[in-house]
N, C-alpha and C positions, 0 to 999 in steps of 0.2 A: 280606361283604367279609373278605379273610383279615386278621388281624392283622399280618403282615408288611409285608403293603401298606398299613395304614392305618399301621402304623409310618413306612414308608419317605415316604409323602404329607404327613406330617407335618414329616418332617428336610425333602426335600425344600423345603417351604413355608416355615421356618425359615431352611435354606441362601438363598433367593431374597431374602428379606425382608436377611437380613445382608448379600447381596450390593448388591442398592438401595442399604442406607445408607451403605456406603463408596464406590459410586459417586457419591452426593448429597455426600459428604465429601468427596472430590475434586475436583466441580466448583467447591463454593465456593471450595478453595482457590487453584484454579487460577483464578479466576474476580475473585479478591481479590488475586493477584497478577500478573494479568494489567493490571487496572484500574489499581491502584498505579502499575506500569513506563507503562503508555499515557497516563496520565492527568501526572503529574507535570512540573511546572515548565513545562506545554503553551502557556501563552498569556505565555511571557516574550519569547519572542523573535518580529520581525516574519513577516510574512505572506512566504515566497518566491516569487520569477516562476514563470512559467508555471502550473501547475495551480492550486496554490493563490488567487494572486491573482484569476484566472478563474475559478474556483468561486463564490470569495466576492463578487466584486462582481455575477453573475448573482444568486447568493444577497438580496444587499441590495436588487437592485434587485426582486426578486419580493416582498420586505418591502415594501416601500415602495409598490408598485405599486395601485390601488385594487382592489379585487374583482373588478368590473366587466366590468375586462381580461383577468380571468382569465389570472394572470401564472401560475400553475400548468400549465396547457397550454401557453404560449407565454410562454417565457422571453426576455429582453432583454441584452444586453451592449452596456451605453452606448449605450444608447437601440434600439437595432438588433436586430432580431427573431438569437435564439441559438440554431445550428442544430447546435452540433459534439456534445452528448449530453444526452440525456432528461434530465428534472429530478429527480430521487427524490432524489437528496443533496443538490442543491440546494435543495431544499424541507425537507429538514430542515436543514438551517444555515440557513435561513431564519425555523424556526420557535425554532431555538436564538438566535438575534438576536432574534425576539420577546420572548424570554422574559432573556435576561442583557446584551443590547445587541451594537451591532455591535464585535465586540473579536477579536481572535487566539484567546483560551478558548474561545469559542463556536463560532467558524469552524470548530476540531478538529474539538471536544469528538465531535459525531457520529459521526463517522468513527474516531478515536480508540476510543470503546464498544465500534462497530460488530466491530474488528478483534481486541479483548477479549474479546466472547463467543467469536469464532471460534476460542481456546485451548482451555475444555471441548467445544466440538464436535468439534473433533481428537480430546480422546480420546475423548471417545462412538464416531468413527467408527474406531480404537482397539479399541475394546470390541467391535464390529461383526465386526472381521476377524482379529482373533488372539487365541490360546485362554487367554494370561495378562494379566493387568491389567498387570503392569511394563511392557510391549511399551506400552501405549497411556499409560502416565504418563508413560515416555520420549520417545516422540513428542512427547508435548505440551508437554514442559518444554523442550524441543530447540526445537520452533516456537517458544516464548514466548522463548526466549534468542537467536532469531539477529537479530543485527544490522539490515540491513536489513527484517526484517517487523517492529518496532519501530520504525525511523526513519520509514518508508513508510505504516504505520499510525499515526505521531501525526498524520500532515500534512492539510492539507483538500484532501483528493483521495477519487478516487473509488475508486481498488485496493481498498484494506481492506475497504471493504464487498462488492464485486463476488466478494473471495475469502471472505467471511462467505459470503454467500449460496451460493458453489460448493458449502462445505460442508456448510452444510445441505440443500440438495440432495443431497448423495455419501450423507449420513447418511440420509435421507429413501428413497435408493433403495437402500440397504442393509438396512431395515426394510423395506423392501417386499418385498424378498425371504421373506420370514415372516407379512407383515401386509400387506394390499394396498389397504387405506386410508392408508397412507403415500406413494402415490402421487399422491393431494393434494399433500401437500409439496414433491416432485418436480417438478408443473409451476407452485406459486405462487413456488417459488425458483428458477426458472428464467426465470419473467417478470420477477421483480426484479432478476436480473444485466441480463436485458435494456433495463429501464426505467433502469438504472445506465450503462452501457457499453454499449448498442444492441449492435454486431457480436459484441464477444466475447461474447455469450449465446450466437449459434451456435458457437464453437468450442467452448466449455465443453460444450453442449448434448451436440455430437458425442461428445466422452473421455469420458462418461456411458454415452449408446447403444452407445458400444465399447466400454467396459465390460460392457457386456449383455449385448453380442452374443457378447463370449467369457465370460464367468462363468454368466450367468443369462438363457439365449437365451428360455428360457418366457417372461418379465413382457414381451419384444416384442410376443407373441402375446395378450397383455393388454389388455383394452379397459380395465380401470382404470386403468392406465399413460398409454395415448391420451386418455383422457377428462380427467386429471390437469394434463398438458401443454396440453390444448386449455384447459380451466380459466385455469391460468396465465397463455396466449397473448392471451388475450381482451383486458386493459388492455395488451398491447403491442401487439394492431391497434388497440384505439381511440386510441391517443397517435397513431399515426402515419398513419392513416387521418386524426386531427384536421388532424396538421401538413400533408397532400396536400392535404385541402379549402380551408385556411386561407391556403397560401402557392404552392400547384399544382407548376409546374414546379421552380421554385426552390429549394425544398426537396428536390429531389429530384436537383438538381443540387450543391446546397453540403452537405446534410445527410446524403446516402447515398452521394455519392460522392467529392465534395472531403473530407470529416470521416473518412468511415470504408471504403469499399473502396478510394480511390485511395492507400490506405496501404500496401498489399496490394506495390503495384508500384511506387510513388516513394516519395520521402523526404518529412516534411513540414517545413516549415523549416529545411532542412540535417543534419534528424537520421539519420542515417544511418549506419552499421557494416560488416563485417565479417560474415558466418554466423558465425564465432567470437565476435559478440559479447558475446551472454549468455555464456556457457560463461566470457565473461572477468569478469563479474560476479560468478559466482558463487563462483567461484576467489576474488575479490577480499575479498567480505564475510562468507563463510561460517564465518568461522574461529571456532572450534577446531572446528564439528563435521565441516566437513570433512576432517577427517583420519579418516573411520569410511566416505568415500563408495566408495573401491576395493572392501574386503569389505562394505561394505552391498548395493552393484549387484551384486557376484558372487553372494552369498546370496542376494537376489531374484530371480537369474537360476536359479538350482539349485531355487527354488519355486517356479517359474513355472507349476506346475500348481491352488498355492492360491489362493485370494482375496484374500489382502492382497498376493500378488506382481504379481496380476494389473491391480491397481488401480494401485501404483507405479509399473508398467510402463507402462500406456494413458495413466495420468495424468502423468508427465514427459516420456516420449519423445515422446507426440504435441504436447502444448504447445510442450514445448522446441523441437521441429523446426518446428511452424507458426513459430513467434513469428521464430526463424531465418531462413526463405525470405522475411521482410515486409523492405521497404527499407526502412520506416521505423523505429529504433532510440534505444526508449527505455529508462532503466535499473528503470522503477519496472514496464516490461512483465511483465518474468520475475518477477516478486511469487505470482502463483497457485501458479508450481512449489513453494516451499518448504513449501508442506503436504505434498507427495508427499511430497519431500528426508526433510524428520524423520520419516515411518512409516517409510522404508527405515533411518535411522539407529536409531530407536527399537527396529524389531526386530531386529536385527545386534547392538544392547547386551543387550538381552533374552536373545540368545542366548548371547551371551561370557558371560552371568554363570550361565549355567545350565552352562558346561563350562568354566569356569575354574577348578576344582579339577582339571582333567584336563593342562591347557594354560595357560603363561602367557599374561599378553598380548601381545599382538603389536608386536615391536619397532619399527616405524614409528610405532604410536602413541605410546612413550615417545621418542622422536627428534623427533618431531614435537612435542609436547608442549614438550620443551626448547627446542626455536627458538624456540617462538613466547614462551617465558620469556625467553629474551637480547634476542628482538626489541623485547618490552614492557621490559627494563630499558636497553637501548638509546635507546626514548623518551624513560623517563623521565629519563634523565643528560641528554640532549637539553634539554628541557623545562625542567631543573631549572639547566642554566645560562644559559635567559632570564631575562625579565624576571617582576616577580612574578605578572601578569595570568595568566602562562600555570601558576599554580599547580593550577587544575583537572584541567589533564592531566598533570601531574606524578602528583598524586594518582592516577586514571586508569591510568594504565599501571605504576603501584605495585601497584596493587590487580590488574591482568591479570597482572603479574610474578607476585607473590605466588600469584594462581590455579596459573597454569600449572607452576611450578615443584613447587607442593606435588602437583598431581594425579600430574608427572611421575617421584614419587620415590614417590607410592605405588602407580602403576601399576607403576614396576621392582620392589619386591618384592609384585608381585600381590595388593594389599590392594582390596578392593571397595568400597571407599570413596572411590577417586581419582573417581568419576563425581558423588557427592555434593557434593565439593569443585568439582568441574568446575561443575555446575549451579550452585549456590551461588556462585562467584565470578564465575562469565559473569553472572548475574541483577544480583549487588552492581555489578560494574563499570559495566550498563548503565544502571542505574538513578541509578549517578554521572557517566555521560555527558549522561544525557536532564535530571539536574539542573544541568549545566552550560548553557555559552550556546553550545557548540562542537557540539552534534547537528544544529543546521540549517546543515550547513559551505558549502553555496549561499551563502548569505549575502554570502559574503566574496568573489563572484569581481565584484562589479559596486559602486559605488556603494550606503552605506545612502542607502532608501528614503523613510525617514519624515523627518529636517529637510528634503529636499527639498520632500516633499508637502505639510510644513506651511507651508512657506514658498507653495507657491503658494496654498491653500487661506487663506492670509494676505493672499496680494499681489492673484490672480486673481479679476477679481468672478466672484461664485457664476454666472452665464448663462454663462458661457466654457467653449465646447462643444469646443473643441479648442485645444492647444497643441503646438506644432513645437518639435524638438527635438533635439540634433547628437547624439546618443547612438545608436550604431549599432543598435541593437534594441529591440525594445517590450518594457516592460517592465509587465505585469499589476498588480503590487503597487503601481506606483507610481499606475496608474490609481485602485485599489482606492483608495489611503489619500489621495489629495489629488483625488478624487471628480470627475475631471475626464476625458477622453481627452488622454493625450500620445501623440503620432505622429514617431517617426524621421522623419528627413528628411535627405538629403545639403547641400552645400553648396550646389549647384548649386539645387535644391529649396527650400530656404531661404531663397535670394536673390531667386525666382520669389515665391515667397509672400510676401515685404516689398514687392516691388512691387505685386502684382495685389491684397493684402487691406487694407481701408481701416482694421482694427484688427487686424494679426495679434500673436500673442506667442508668444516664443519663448524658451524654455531651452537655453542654451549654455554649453558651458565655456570655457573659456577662451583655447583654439587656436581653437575656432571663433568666437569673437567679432573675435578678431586677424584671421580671415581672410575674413571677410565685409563690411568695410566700409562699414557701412550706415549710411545717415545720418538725422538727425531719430531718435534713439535716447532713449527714455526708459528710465531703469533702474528699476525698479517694489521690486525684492528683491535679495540674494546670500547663498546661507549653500554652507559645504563644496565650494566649488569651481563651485559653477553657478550662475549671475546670471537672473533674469526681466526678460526686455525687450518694450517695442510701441513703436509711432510715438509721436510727440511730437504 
């Protein structure tokens, strides 16, 4: 061996070893302050409708259920066999209620984690597709600071994880490109989106294979790849193989196609939008880093021949436009896109700072930067002439004032330091949000939940399988926390039910007890506006 080469073998081995440890150094960090921000002040405030509350009371009742039934395969909601998605996160908030009790911290807590590792996995996959490390610590600091994948990731839902899982997957078939036992991981994280969120595993599945099909058309021709996937696929026919033998047509009626393809074409509960709808979310929550998305899409358009363009490309516009064409419109849908969103922002910063001694920066960003400083000291003079309650968002939008203002005076005299401050103040504010009681802002559009439910869980004997109720809409959480089924009912509906049930109860406000007239009335409870009643 010549001497040169065993020189060069050696740096070489050296350079790889030093490059490890600052990658092992940056997941922690990212990893400790991912957890921090996900993790904090998560079980103070109540459980919200929809997802959440429906998670969690499947969740309890798989706890609670004996072995026997095998509530692991065949999940329950108020008693009633649960057909709208697979259990995997169910089963873990289930096994987090094992272990801390049934409480708000718990219900996260899983989901929460889940969407914490998915920070270092960003920049792993980062590290994957562009040739400098800054490119993927950008990315990842950008994913970890946007608004929405923080509020969306504390909740007990199922996104967070579904977009964990993409990732490791995207990661998984990114090393395969190199290593073709990584395609293992490829299809065990692609049965997990699917045991998570049944349907979207085929979409996600698909912005992968098209990925393939333009970057890396070989690993198609791959029986490791197929063998990887079929691997995967396996506990997602036996679940569902389970639920056909177990419930036959039924399942196959509410579960595949009331739950998840009749989405495709209708709305489900009036949820519905606009094709502009996403596109209006993201406009809405993205801020400050979308003010980088104009030259970050034209940059990825001008790359379109590399790997990381190629990925942002397959991986936003094809989501984006599915999720678009579906009538049904929800805001926690477009969650997957923002891991695309930050590679493109990540490497568009990457690059201004490698040619920002040639160029300043670009006057939109220092313009935009300043709005969004008046708009945050806007609040805060708002804020700061209520009352004292609202002193957290006072605080709040002091602290985004203070951001934006300082990034926007060192982006004017082109100091490279306004992105530090940027990061650093979006991270501080959010972390003063999620400490606050104003991050779960649901909250406040319906009746609080909890003296309700403890009033009926006070008044209602424990066998009381159902309760009627003038409140136009069902609400999950209330189910959840006063362990009972409450069912809307109109007036008309109401009035039917006191005649024909020999014990009905009902929760009413206050208009509707005026307008019902019902006689032989016992009044059982009243707390915050809503009275519990049955026959006398």
């Amino acid at each position: 061996m010549q001497e040169g080469s065993f020189l060069w073998g050696r740096l070489e081995k050296q350079y790889r070893s030093a490059e490890q440890w600052i990658d092992w150094v940056w997941l922690i960090v990212l990893l400790l302050a991912a957890v921090l921000l996900f993790t904090i002040n998560l079980g103070e405030l109540p459980l919200r409708d929809w997802d959440e509350g429906t998670v969690a009371q499947v969740a309890r009742e798989i706890m609670r259920s004996p072995a026997a039934s095998m509530p692991w395969l065949y999940p329950t909601l108020g008693g009633e066999p649960y057909h709208n998605k697979p259990p995997l996160m169910h089963l873990l908030i289930a096994g987090a209620y094992s272990l801390w009790g049934v409480n708000e911290w718990a219900s996260r807590l899983p989901g929460a984690m889940l969407t914490a590792v998915s920070v270092p996995l960003l920049y792993y996959i980062g590290r994957e597709i562009f040739r400098k490390r800054r490119a993927a610590v950008y990315s990842a600091l950008i994913y970890l600071t946007m608004l929405p994948v923080v509020r969306h990731g504390r909740l007990a839902m199922l996104d967070g994880a579904v977009v964990c899982f993409f990732m490791l997957m995207m990661l998984c078939l990114l090393r395969s490109r190199r290593n073709l036992r990584y395609c293992l991981g490829v299809g065990i994280s692609f049965g997990l989106i699917c045991l998570t969120k049944s349907i979207l595993g085929l979409l996600l599945g698909a912005i992968a294979l098209l990925f393939l099909f333009w970057d890396t058309p070989r690993l198609l021709r791959s029986w490791y790849m197929w063998l990887g996937i079929f691997i995967g696929s396996v506990p997602v026919a036996f679940w569902y193989g389970a639920q056909w033998v177990h419930y036959g047509e039924i399942f196959t009626k509410v579960g595949m196609v009331d739950q998840s393809f009749s989405r495709l074409w209708e709305s489900v509960e009036n949820h519905s939008g606009p094709p502009w709808y996403y596109l209006l979310e993201i406009f809405k929550y993205t801020w400050p880093w979308l003010i980088f998305l104009p030259s970050s899409w034209r940059l990825t358009w001008e790359n379109r021949n590399l790997s990381w363009a190629k990925l942002v490309l397959v991986w936003s516009s094809v989501y984006l436009i599915s999720i678009s064409l579906m009538s049904t419109k929800l805001p926690w849908y477009v969650f997957p896109i923002y891991p695309s969103l930050a590679l493109a922002f990540g490497a568009k910063l990457s690059e201004t700072e490698d040619s920002q001694l040639l160029s300043p920066y670009p006057r939109t960003w220092i313009v935009s930067l300043a709005l969004l400083a008046l708009v945050a000291i806007a609040g805060c003079i708002y804020y700061s002439i209520g009352s004292v309650s609202q002193s957290e968002l006072q605080l709040l939008f002091a602290a985004v004032a203070l951001t934006m203002a300082l990034a926007a005076v060192l982006a004017e005299r082109g100091d490279g330091q306004f992105l530090k401050v940027l990061f650093w103040g979006t991270y501080v504010s959010l972390v003063l949000l999620m400490y606050s009681k104003h991050w779960v802002w649901e909250l406040g559009e319906a009746y609080p939940v909890k003296p309700v439910a403890e009033m009926i869980q006070r008044a209602a004997p424990p066998g009381t399988k159902k309760i009627y109720t003038s409140f136009p809409y069902h609400r999950p959480s209330l189910d959840f926390y006063s362990d009972r089924t409450i069912i809307p009912a109109s007036v008309v509906q109401l009035d039917s039910y006191w005649r024909n049930d020999k014990q009905p109860y009902f929760l009413l406000d206050e208009t509707a007890r005026e307008n019902l007239h019902l006689d032989s009335v016992k009044q059982i409870d009243q707390t915050s506006g809503w009275v519990l009643i049955t026959k006398n």
